[in-house]
C-alpha positions as CSV (number, residue, x, y, z in Angstrom):
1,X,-2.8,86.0,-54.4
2,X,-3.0,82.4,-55.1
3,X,-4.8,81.4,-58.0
4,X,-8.2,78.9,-58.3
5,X,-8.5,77.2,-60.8
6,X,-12.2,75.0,-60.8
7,X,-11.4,71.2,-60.8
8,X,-12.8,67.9,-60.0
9,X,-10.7,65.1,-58.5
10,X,-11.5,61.5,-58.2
11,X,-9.8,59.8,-55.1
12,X,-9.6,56.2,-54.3
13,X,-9.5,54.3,-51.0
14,X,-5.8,55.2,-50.7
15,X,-6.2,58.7,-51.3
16,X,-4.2,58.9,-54.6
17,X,-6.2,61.1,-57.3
18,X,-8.1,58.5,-59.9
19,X,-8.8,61.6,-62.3
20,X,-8.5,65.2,-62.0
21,X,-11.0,67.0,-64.4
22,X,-10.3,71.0,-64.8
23,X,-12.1,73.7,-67.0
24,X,-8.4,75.0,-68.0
25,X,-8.3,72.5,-71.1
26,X,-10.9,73.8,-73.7
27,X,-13.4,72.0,-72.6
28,X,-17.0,73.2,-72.6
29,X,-20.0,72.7,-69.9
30,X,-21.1,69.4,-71.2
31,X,-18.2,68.4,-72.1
32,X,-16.6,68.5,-69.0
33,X,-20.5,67.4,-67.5
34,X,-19.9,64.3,-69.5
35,X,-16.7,63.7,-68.0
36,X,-17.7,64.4,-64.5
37,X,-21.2,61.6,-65.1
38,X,-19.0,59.3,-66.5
39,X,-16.3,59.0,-63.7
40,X,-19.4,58.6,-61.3
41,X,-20.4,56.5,-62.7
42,X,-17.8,54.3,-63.4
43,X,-17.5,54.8,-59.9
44,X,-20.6,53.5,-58.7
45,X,-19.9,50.3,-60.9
46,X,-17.2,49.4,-59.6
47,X,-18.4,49.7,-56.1
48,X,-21.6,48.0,-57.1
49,X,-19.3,45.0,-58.4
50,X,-17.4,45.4,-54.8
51,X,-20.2,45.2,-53.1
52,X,-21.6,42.5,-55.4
53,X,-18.3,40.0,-54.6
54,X,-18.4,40.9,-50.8
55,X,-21.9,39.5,-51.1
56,X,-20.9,36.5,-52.7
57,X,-18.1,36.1,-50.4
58,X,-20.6,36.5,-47.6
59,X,-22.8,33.9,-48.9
60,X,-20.1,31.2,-49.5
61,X,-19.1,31.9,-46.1
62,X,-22.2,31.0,-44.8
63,X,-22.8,27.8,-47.0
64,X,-19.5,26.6,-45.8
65,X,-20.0,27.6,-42.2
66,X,-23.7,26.1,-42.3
67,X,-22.0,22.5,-43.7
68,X,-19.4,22.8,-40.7
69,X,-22.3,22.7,-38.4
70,X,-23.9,20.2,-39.8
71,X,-21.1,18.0,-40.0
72,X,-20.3,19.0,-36.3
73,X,-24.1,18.0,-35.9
74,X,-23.8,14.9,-37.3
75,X,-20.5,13.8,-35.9
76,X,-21.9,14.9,-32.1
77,X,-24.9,12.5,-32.6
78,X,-22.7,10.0,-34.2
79,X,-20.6,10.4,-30.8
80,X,-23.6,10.2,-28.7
81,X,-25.1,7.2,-30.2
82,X,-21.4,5.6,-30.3
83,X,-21.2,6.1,-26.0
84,X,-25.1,5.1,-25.7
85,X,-24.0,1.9,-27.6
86,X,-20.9,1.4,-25.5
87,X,-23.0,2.1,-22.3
88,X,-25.4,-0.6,-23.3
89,X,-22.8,-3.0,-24.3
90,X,-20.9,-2.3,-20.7
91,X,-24.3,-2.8,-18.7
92,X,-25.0,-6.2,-20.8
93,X,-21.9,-7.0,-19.9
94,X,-21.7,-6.4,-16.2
95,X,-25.5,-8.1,-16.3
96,X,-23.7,-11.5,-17.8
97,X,-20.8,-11.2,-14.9
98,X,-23.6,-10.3,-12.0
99,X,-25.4,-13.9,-13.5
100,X,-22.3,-15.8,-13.5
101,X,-21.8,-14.5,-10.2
102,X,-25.2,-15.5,-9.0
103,X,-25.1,-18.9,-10.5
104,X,-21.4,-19.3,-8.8
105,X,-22.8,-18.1,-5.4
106,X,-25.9,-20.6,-5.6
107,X,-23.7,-23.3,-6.7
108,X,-21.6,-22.6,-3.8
109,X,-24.7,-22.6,-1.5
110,X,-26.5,-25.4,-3.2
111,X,-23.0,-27.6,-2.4
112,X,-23.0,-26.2,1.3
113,X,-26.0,-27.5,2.0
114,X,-25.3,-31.0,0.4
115,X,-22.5,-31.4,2.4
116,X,-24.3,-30.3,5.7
117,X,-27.1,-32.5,4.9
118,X,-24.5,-35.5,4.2
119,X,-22.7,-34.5,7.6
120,X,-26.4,-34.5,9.1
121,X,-26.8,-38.4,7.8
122,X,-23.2,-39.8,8.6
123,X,-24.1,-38.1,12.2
124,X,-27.3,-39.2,12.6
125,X,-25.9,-43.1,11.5
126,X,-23.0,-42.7,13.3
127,X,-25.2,-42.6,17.0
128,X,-27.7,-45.1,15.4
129,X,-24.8,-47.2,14.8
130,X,-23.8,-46.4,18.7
131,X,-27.2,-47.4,20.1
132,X,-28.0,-43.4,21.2
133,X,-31.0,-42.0,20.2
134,X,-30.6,-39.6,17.6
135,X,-31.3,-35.6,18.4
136,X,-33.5,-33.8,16.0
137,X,-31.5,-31.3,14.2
138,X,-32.2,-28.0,11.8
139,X,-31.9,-30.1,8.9
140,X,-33.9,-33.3,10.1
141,X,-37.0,-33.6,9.6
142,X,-39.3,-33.8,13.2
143,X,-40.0,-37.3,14.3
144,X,-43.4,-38.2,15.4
145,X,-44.7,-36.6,18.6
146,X,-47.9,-37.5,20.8
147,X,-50.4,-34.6,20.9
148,X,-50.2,-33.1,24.8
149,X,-53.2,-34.4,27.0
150,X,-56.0,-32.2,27.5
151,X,-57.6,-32.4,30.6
152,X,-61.6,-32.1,30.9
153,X,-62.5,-28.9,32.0
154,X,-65.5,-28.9,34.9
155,X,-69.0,-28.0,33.1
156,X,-69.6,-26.1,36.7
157,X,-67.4,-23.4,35.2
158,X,-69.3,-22.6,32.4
159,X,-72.7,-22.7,34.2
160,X,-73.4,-19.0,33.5
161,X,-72.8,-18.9,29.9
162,X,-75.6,-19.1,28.0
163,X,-75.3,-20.7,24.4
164,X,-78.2,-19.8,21.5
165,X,-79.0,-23.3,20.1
166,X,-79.3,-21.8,16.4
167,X,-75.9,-20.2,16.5
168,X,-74.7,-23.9,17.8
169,X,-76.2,-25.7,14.3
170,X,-75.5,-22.3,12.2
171,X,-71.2,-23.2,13.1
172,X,-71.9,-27.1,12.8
173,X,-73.8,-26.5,9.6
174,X,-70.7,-24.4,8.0
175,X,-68.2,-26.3,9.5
């Protein structure tokens, strides 16, 4: 037979005995009652403190993983604004090299024509010089022509139209 001896033990996380309480000691009901309140509830203290610094811990966490976002917050609309600036600074520039461009390619044509207009003239002076008469051209300007002839058109032709006099004054009178 194995004696049993009554006994309260008091373990910890790593299953090593905190405090063993037995009735073997001369200790009385209460006494040992006292003991047995008094480890609980040291017990519950100190996992009330625990549970009070995991808190804490839980709420610095947060803080600091709330300014992390907004600092990633910031920086990605610092980056965005940064590459909308850039965008607008490239377009402003390609808009100043498309002008330039322009300007160079009107220039060019501008010139073009000046020198087909000049080798229009020196053409044109060049057959006066020789006695031919000069051909109009694209760039010349048309030389005075004589309206064609019209030829009367016999009044036996129109013999069976009939003309309202009022709509005759009505056109002169608007006319």
């Amino acid at each position: 037979p194995t004696p049993v001896l009554p006994a309260s033990y008091f373990i910890d996380n790593l299953g090593k005995p905190i405090e063993v309480i037995t009735l073997l000691k001369d200790l009385d009901y209460d006494e040992f009652f006292s003991k047995i309140t008094a480890a609980l509830e040291e017990k519950v203290k100190r996992a009330k403190m625990l549970l009070e610094q995991k808190r804490k811990a839980e709420e610095e966490a947060k803080i600091e993983e709330e300014k992390r976002l907004e600092l990633e917050r910031i920086n990605a609309g610092k980056l965005m604004q940064e590459a909308q600036q850039k965008r607008h600074e490239q377009e402003l520039i390609e808009a100043a090299a498309q002008r330039r461009r322009d300007k160079i390619e009107a220039e060019k044509e501008r010139e073009r024509l000046k020198a087909q207009i000049k080798a229009d003239r020196e053409e044109r002076e060049f057959r006066e010089r020789r006695g031919r008469p000069v051909e109009a051209s694209a760039g010349d300007m048309p030389t005075h022509q004589e309206p064609p002839k019209m030829e009367p058109v016999p009044s036996d032709r129109y013999a069976s139209i009939d003309v309202d006099d009022k709509l005759i004054n009505a056109d002169i009178a608007f006319a």
